[in-house]
C-alpha positions as CSV (number, residue, x, y, z in Angstrom):
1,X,37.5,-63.4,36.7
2,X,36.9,-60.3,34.4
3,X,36.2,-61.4,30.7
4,X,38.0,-60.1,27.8
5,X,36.7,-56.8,26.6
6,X,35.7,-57.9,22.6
7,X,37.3,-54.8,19.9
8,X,34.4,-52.4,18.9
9,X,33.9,-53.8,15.5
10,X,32.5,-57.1,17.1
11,X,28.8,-57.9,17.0
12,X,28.4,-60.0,20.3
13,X,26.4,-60.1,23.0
14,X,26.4,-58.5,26.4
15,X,26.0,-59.9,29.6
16,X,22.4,-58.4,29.9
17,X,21.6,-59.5,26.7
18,X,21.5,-56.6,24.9
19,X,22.5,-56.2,21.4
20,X,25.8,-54.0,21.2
21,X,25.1,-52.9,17.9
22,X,22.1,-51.2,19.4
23,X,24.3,-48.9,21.8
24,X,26.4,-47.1,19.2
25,X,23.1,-46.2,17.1
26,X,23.0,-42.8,17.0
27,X,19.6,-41.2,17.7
28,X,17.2,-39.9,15.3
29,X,17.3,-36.5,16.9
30,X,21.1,-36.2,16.1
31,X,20.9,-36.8,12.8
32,X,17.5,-34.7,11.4
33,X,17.8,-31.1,10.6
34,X,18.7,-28.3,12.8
35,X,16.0,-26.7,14.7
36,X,14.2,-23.2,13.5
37,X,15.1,-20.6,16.1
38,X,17.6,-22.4,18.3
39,X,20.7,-20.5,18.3
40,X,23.7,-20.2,20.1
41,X,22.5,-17.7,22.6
42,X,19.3,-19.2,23.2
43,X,21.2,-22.1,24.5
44,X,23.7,-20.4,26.5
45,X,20.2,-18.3,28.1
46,X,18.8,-21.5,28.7
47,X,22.2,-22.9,30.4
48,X,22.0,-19.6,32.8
49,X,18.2,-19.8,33.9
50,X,18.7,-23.8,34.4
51,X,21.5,-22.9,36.9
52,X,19.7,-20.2,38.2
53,X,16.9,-22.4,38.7
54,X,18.8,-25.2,40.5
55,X,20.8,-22.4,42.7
56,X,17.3,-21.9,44.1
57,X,15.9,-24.4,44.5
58,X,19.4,-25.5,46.3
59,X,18.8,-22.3,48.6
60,X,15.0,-23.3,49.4
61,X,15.7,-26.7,50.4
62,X,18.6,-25.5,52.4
63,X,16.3,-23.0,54.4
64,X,13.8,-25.8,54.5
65,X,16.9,-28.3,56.0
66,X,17.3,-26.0,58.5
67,X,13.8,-24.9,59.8
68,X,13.4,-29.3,59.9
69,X,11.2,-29.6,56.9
70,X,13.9,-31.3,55.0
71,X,16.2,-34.8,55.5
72,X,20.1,-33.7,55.7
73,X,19.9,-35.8,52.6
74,X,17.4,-33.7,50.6
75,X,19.6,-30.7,51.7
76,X,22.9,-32.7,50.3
77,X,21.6,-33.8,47.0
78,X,20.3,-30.3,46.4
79,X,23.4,-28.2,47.2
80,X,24.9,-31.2,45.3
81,X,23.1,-30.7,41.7
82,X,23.8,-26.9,42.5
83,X,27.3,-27.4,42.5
84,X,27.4,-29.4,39.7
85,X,25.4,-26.9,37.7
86,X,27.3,-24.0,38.8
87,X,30.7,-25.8,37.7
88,X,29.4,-26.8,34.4
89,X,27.9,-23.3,33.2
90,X,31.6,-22.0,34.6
91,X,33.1,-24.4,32.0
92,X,30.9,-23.4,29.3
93,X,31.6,-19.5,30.0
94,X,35.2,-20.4,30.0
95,X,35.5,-22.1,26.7
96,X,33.1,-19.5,25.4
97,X,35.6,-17.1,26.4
98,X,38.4,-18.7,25.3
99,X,37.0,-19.3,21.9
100,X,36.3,-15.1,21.5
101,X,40.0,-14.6,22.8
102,X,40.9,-17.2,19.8
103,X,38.8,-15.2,17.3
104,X,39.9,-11.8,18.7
105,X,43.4,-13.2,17.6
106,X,42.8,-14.3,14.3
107,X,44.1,-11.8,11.3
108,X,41.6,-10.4,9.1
């Protein structure tokens, strides 16, 4: 039988034997200071080349699947991690777009 989910609040233990305090820690990373010359469009650059990057590697193990030199697997997983690269710089651009459209809007 499924046990009773415990409220957030309460300090018990997991199955595994992990302390759950030590999930909701939030890294050290998160919390120090912003980093010098990371902007906004430097991510969003990033965000394109990474999908870029995974499109072709996508389309080289594809042309690899198909000449034999790849599983159907290899092929799969590939086209796979495209995809979901592809859909997730799609939502960025949309929300970015959005946001400007909700700017463009606002009264000066």
């Amino acid at each position: 039988m499924i046990d009773r989910i415990a409220p957030a609040g309460s300090p018990t233990a997991s199955p595994l034997g992990v302390d759950q305090t030590d999930l909701v820690r939030v890294p050290a990373a998160a919390t120090s200071a912003p980093v010098e010359g990371a902007d906004f469009g430097s991510m969003l650059s990033e965000l394109a080349s990474s999908a870029l990057g995974a499109v072709k590697q996508a389309e080289t193990i594809s042309v690899a699947g198909i000449r034999g030199q790849a599983s159907v697997q290899q092929v799969v997983e590939a086209v796979m991690a495209a995809e979901q690269t592809l859909q997730t710089a799609i939502a960025v651009r949309d929300k970015v777009v959005a946001a400007y459209t909700e700017i463009s809007r606002m009264s000066i």
